[in-house]
C-alpha positions in Angstrom: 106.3 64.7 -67.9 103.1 66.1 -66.9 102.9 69.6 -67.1 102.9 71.3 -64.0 99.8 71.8 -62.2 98.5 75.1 -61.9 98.0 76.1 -58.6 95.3 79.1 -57.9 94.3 81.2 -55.1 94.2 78.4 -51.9 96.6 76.2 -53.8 98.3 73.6 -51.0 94.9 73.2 -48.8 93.1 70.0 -47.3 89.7 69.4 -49.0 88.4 69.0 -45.6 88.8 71.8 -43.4 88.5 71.8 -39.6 86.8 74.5 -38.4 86.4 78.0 -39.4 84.4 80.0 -41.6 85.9 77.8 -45.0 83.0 76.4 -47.1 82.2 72.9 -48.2 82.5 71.9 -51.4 80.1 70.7 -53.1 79.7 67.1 -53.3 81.9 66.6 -50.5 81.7 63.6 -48.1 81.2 64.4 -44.6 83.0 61.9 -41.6 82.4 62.1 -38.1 84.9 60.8 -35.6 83.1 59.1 -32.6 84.8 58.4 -29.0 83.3 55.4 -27.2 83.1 55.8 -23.4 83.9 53.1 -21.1 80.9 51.3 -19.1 81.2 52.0 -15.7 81.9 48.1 -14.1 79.5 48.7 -11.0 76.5 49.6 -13.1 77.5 46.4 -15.1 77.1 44.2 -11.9 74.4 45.7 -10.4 72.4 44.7 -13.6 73.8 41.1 -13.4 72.8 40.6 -9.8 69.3 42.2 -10.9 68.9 39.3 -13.2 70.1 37.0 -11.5 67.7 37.4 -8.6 65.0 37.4 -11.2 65.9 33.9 -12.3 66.1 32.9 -8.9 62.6 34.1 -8.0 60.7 32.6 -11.2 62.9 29.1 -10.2 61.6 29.2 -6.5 58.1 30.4 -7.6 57.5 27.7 -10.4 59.2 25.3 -7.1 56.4 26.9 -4.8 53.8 26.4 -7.5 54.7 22.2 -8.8 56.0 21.3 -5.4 54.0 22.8 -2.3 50.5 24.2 -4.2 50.6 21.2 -6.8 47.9 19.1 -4.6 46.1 22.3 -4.2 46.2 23.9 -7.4 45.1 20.2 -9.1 42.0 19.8 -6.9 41.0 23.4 -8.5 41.2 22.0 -11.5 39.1 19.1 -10.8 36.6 20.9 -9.9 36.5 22.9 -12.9 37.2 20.6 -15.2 34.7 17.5 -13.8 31.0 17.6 -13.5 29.1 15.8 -10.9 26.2 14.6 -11.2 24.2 13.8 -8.2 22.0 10.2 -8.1 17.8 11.4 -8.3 17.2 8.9 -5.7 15.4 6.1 -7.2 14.0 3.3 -5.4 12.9 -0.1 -6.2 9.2 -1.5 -7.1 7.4 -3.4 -4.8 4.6 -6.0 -5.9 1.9 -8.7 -4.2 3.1 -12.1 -4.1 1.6 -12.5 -7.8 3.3 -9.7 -8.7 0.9 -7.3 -9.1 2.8 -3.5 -8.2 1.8 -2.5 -5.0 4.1 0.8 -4.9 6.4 1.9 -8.2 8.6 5.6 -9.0 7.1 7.0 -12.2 8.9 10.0 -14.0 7.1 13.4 -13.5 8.0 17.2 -14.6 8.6 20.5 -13.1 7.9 23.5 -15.6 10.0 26.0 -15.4 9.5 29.7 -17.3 12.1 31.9 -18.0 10.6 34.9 -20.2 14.0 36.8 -21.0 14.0 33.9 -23.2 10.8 33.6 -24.7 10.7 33.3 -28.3 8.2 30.9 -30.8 8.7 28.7 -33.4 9.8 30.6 -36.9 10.9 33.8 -34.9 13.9 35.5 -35.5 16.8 34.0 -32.7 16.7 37.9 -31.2 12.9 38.3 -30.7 11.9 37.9 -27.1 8.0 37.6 -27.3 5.9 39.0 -24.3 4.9 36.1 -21.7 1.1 36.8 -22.9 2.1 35.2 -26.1 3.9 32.2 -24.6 0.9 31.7 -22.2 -1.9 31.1 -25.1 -0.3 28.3 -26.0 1.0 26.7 -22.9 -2.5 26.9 -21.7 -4.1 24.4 -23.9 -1.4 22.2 -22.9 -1.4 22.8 -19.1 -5.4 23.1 -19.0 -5.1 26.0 -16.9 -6.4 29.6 -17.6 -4.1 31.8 -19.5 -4.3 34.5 -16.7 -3.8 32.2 -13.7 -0.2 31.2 -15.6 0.6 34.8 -16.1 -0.4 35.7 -12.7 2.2 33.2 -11.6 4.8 34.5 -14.2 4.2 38.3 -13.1 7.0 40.7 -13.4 9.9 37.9 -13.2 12.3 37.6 -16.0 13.5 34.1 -15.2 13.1 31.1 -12.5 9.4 30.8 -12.5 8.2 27.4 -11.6 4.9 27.2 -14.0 3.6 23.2 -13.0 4.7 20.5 -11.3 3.9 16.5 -11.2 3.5 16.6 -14.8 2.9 13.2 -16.6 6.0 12.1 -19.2 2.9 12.7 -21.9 2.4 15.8 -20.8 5.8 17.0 -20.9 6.3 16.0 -24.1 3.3 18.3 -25.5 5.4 21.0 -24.1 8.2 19.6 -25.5 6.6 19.9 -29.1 5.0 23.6 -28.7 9.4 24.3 -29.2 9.3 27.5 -27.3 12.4 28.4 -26.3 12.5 29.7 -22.9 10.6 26.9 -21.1 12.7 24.2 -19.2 11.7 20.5 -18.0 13.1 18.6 -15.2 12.7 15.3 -14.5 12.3 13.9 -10.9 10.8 10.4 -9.7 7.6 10.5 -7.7 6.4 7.4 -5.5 3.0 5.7 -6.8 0.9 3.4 -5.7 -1.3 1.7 -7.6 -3.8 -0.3 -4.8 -4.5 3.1 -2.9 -5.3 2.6 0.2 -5.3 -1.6 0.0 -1.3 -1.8 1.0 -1.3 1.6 2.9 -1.1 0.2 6.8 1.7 -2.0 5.4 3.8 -0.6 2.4 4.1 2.9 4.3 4.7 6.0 2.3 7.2 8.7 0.9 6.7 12.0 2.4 7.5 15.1 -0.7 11.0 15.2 -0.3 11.2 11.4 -0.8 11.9 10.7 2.8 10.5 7.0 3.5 7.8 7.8 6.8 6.0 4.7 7.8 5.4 0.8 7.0 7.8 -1.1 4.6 9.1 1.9 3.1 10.9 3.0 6.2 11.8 -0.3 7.5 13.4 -1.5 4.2 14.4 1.7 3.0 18.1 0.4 2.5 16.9 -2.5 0.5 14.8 -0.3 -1.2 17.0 2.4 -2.7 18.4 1.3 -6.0 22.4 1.0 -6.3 22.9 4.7 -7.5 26.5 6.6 -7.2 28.1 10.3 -7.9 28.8 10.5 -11.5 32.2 12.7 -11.8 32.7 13.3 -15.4 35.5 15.6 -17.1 34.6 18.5 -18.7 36.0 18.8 -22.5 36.8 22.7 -23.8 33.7 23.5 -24.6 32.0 22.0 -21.4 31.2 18.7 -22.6 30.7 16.3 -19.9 33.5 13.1 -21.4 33.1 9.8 -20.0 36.2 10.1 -18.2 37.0 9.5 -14.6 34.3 7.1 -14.0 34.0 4.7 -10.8 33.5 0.7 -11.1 29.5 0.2 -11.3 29.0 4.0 -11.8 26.6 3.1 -14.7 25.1 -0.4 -13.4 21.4 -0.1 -12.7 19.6 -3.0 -11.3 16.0 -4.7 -11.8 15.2 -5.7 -8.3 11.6 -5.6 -7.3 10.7 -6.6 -3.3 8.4 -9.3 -3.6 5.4 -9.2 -0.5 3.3 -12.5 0.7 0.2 -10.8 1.1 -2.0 -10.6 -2.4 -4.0 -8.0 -3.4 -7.2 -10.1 -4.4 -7.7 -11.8 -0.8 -6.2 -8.3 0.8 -9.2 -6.4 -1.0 -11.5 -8.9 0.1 -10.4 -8.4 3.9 -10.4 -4.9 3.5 -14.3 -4.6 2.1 -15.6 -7.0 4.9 -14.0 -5.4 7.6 -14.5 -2.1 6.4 -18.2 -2.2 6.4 -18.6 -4.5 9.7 -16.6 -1.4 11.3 -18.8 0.7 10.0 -22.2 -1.1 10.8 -20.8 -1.3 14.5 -19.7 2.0 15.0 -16.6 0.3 16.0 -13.2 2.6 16.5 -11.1 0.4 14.8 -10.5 -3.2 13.4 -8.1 -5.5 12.0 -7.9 -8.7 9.9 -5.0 -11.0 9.4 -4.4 -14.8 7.2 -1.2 -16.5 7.6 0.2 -19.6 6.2 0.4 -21.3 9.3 3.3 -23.8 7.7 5.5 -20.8 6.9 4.5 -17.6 8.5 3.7 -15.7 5.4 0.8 -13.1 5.6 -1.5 -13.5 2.8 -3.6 -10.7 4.2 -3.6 -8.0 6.7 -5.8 -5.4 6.5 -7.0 -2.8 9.2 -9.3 0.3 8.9 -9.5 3.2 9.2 -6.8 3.3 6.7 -5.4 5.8 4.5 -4.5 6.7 0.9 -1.2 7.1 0.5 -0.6 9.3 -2.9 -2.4 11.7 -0.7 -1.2 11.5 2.8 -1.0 14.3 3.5 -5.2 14.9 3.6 -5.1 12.5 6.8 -4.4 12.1 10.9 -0.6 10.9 11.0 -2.7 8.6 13.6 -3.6 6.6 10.9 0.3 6.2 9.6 0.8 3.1 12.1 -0.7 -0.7 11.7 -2.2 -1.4 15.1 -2.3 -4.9 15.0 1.5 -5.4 15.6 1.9 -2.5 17.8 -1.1 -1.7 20.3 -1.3 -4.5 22.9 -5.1 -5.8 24.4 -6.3 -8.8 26.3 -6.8 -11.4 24.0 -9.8 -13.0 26.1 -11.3 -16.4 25.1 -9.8 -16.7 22.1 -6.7 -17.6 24.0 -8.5 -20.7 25.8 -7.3 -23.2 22.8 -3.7 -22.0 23.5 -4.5 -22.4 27.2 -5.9 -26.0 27.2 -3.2 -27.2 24.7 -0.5 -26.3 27.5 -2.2 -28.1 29.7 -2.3 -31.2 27.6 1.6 -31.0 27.2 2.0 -30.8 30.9 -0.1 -33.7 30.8 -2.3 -31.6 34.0 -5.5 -33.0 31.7 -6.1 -35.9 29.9 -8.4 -35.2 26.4 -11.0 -37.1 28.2 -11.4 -35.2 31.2 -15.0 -33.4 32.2 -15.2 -30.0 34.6 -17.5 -29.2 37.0 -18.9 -25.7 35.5 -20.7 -24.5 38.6 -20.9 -21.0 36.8 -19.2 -19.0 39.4 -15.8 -19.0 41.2 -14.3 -16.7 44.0 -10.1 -16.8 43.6 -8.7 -14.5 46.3 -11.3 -12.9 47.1 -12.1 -11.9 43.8 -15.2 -13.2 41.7 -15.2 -14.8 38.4 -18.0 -15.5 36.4 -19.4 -16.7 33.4 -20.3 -14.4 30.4 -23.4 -15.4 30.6 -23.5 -16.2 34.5 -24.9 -19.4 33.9 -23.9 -22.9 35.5 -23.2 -25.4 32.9 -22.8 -28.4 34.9 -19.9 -31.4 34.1 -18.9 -31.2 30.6 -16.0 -31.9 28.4 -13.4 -29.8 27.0 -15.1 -29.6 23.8 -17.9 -28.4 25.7 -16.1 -26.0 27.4 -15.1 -24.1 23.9 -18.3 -24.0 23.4 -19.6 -22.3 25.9 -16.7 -20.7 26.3 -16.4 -21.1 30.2 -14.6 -19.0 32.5 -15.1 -21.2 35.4 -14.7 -24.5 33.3 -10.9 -22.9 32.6 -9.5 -22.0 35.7 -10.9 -25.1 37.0 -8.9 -27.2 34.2 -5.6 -24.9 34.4 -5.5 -25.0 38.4 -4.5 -28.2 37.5 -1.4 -26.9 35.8 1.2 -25.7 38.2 1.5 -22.2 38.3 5.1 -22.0 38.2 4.8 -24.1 34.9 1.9 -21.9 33.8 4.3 -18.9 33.5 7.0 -21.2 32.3 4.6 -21.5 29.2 3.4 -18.5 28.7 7.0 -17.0 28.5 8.0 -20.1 26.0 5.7 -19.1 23.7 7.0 -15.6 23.7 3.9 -13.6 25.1 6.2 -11.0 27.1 9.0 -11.0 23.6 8.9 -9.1 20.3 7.7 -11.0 17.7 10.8 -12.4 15.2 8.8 -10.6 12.1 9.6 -8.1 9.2 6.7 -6.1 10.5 7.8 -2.9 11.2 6.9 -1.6 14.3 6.1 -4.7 16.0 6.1 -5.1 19.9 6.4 -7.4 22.4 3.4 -8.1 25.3 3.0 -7.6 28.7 3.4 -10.3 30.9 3.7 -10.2 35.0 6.8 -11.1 36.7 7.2 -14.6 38.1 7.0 -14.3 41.5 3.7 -11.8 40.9 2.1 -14.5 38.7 3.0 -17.5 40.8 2.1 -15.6 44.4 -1.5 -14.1 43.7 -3.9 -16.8 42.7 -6.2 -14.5 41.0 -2.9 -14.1 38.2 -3.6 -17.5 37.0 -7.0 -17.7 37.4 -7.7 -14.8 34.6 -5.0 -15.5 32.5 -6.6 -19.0 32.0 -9.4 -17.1 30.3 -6.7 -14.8 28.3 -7.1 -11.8 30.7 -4.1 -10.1 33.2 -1.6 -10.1 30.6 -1.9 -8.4 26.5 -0.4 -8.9 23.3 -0.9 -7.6 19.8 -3.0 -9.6 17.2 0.2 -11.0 15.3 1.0 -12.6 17.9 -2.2 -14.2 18.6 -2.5 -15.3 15.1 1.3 -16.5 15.6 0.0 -18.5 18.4 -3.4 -20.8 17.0 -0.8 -21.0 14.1 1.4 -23.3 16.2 -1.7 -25.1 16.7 -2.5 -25.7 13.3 0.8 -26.3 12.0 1.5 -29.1 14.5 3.2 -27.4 17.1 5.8 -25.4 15.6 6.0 -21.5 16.5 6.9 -19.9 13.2 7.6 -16.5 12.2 5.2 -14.6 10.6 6.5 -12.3 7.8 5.2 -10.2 4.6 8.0 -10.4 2.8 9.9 -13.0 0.4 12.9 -10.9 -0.7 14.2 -9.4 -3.4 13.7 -10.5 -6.9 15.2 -9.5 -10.5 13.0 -8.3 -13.5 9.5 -10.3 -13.6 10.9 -13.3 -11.6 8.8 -14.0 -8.6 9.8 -16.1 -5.5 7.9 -19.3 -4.7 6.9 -20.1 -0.9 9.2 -20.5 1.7 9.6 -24.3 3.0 8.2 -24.6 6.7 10.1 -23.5 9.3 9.8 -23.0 12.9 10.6 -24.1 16.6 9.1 -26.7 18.1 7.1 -26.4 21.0 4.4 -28.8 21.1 3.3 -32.4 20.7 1.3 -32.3 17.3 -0.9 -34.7 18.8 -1.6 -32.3 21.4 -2.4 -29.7 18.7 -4.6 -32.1 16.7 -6.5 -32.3 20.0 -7.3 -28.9 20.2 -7.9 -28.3 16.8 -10.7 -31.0 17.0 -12.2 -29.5 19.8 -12.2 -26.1 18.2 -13.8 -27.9 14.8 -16.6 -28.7 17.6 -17.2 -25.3 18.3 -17.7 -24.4 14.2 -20.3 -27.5 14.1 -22.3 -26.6 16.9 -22.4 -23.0 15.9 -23.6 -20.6 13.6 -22.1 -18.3 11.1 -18.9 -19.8 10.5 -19.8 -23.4 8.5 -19.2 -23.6 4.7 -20.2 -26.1 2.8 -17.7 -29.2 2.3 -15.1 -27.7 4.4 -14.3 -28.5 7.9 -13.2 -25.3 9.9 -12.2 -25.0 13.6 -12.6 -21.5 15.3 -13.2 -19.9 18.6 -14.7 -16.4 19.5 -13.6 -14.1 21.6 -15.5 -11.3 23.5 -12.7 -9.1 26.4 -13.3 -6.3 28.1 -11.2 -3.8 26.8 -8.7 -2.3 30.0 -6.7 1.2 29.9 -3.6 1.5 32.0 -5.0 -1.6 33.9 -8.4 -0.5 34.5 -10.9 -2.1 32.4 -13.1 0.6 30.7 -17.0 -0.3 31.4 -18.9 -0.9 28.5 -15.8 -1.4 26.6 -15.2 -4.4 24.8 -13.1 -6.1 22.0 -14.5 -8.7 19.9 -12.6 -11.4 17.7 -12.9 -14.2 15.5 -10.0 -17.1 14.8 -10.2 -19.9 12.4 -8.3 -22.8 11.7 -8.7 -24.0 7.7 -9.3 -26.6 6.7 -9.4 -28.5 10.2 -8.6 -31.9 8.5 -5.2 -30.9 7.0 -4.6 -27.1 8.9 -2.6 -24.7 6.4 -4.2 -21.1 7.4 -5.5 -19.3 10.0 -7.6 -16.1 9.9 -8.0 -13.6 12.5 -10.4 -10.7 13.0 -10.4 -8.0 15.7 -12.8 -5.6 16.2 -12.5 -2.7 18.7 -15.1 -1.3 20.7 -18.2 -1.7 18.7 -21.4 -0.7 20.0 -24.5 -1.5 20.9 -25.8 -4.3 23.3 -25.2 -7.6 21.3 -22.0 -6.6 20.0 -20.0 -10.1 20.6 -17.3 -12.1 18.3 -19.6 -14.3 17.2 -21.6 -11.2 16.1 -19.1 -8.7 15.3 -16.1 -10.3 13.8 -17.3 -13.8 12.4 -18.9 -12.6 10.0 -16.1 -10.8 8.8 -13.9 -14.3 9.3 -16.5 -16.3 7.2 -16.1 -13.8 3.9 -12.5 -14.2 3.9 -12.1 -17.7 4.4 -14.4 -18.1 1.6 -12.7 -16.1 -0.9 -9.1 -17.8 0.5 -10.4 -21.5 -0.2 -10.8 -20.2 -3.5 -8.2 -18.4 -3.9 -5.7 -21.2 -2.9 -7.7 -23.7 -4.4 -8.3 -25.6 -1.2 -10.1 -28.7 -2.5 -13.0 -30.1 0.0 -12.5 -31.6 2.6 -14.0 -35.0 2.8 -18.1 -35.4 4.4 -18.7 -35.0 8.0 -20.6 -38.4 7.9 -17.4 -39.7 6.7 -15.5 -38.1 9.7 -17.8 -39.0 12.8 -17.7 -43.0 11.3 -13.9 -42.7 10.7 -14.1 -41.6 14.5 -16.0 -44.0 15.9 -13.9 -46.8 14.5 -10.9 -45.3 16.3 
């Protein structure tokens, strides 16, 4: 057995004691007893329902946010995430009928500083240099002082436009000085090339590209190239991506508007006329060619003119083309229109004669000769000759009057002109029952006074008669063609209105007029014409002194194709006349247009009167 344990002092205790002044042994391991407390089971449900609500609120938030704000909320995004960029506004070229460029957009610059920014080529990325440094070089570039471009710059740290209208080689010289802190932008400018040939016609764009006058505001739909919005996504870093785009966002088009009118026979108009004008002291004048098969204007010039790079150095009176929109009397030279009525109503036969007794009184009123002369009995050719006041109202009393007006309104005196003309306007005519009541109405309108219209239509007019009849419509254009193509001449067109034998008529008699006259005759080409010398009226009182002068010829009279037109307004001086003032003018350009076309000659006049006489 074990011995017996020895038991001291203490002998019978615990180790662990509870509480009381007993010491610890040593060593001793120490346990605590811990009482858990119950959770009270309302805060417990008050923190459920907490939660709960919380869950309920993100669910109806994230509902608010995908289901109501989603259209919203997306369109922000768009427009943070796309980049639009906005069309420049180009337009389409225009050229001649040979296709020479009449009015074109060429690239130019805008120079913009910013000097925060400044820094050279081999400086350090922080150095900002002083705009003084920036400036000696631009200069040489810019051809301007250096203290005029820092003048401009001043105190501004950023946004300072430097130039503008810079030429794409001149922007690339700035390009390669590589100083940071200089920024190009690109715009298109209108140019045209001719100056001042095509002005009265092709218009101009004012600075902010707004089309103002001429072609360029009446076509400026068919004009403006096909150009859209470009919305483009933005990557992370701001990258424009080719995302998003529309159908035909990136198709450009080649069209170029193709004109009738060419620039060598325009100049030509524009150089005679100009200096006739000027020798005359005249106020204004005009000169017009049209196929007379087609309608196509080969040539209309007018001066004073303008240049339109630089439109804005002249009178905005000089921005319209007078001879489709101010209205005058046309005078004798609408006696061949007259006459050829009169042959269609078949009131004259082409062998009548007239009793010219060189002065008339038609309701009390007198008319006279220009020259107040008596010329007897002649014929009709006669009568063009002389150009006869009396002579016509004697030959187109024959003419009823109700029929008279019936005519006159046919051939469209009182209606605007079917034309691509912009600004064209109709004539004045009198009512019916004023023309056909008053016998002094169709007394002066046989001798193309008491009604006006504009020189288109005139020319319109004597180009029935030379076409055989047919009124046609006189136009500039011939459309729209791609690239270098170029469109050939229209086929003839037109209404008929006229016996082309009754226009053959005419057009002999006005050959007659040529052959017995001066000025107008070139050599191995037979050419019919009439002058014209009106007294010029304002609001229908005629202005003494006043007068308007004109010119028309019918080439060549064997075979008629073209007609040419001349108008000259109020020149001065005592022996100012059409066959003075504006034949001249007529003769040059009919000249340079037979060679132009390559009119061959037509055959000898010995040739013609035999021919004639055997018929």
């Amino acid at each position: 057995m074990p011995p017996a344990s020895r038991s001291g002092p203490g002998e019978g205790r615990s180790p662990v004691t509870a509480t009381g002044g007993g010491r610890r042994p040593r060593g001793a391991a120490t346990r605590r007893v811990v009482e858990i407390q119950p959770i009270p089971t309302g805060r417990m449900l008050t923190v459920y329902v907490l939660l709960c609500a919380a869950l309920v609120g993100l669910a109806g938030r994230l509902a608010w946010l995908q289901v109501v704000k989603s259209p919203e909320l997306q369109a922000r995004a768009r427009a943070i995430q796309t980049h639009a960029v906005t069309p420049i506004g180009k337009r389409r070229t225009i050229v001649d009928r040979m296709g020479r460029l009449v009015a074109l957009d060429e690239e130019r610059f805008t120079l913009w500083a910013h000097p925060r920014y400044f820094n050279l080529p081999g400086d350090e990325p922080q150095q900002i240099r002083p705009p003084a440094d920036v400036v000696r070089e631009l200069s040489k570039v810019l051809a301007q002082p250096p203290a005029d471009l820092l003048e401009t710059i001043g105190s501004r740290r950023s946004g300072v436009k430097l130039a503008t209208g810079l030429d794409p080689e001149t922007a690339n010289r700035v390009r390669e000085l590589g100083i940071s802190g200089l920024d190009l932008e690109a715009y298109p400018q209108r140019v045209y090339p001719q100056g001042s040939l095509f002005a009265n016609v092709v218009g101009f764009l004012n600075l902010e590209r707004v089309a103002q006058a001429g072609l360029e505001q009446s076509r400026d739909r068919d004009l403006r190239r096909q150009e859209v919005t470009l919305s483009m996504r933005r990557g992370a870093d701001g990258t424009p991506l080719p995302d998003g785009l529309q159908a035909g966002a990136l198709y450009g088009d080649d069209l170029r508007l193709q004109l009738t009118l060419d620039a060598r026979l325009q100049q030509v108009a524009q150089q005679a006329l100009t200096k006739q004008v000027k020798q005359w002291r005249a106020r204004q004048g005009a000169a017009l060619v049209m196929n007379a098969r087609n309608g196509e204007i080969l040539a209309l010039a007018s001066t004073p003119t303008y240049d339109p790079n630089r439109f804005w150095s002249y009178s905005p009176a000089l921005f319209r083309e007078w001879s489709v929109q101010d209205l005058y009397e046309p005078g004798s030279t609408f006696k061949p229109i007259n006459l050829a009525l009169a042959l269609q109503e078949k009131a004259i036969r082409p062998s009548d004669r007239v009793n010219d007794v060189g002065q008339l009184t038609i309701g009390g009123w007198p008319i006279f000769n220009h020259d107040r002369r008596a010329n007897g009995v002649i014929d009709f050719p006669t009568v063009l000759q002389v150009s006869s006041n009396v002579a016509m109202v004697k030959a187109m009393e024959q003419v009823k009057r109700d029929r008279f007006w019936h005519w006159l309104r046919a051939f469209g005196i009182d209606e605007m002109p079917d034309t691509d003309l912009p600004g064209a306007v109709a004539g004045q005519l009198k009512s019916r029952s004023e023309f056909t009541s008053a016998p002094i109405e169709p007394a002066v309108a046989a001798f193309g006074q008491g009604f006006s219209l504009t020189p288109l239509k005139l020319l319109q007019l004597h180009g029935m008669l030379a076409n055989g009849g047919r009124l046609v419509s006189p136009h500039i254009t011939r459309g729209l063609r791609s690239g270098d193509a170029l469109a050939s001449a229209t086929a003839p067109t037109g209404v008929q209105l006229l016996d082309p034998a009754v226009t053959r008529t005419v057009v002999k008699w006005m050959e007659s007029v040529v052959e017995n006259g001066k000025g107008m005759k070139i050599p191995g080409y037979r050419i019919a014409g009439k002058t014209g010398t009106a007294q010029k009226a304002r609001n229908g009182v005629y202005i003494p002194g006043a007068r308007i002068c004109s010119f028309v010829a019918i080439l060549p009279a064997g075979d008629p194709s073209y007609v040419v037109l001349v108008v000259v307004d109020e020149p001065q001086g005592g022996n100012a006349y059409g066959s003075t003032v504006a034949l001249p003018v007529a003769r040059q350009i009919a000249e340079a247009l037979l060679v132009i076309e390559k009119v061959p000659p037509s055959q000898p006049t010995a040739r013609i009167t035999a021919k004639a006489s055997r018929s």
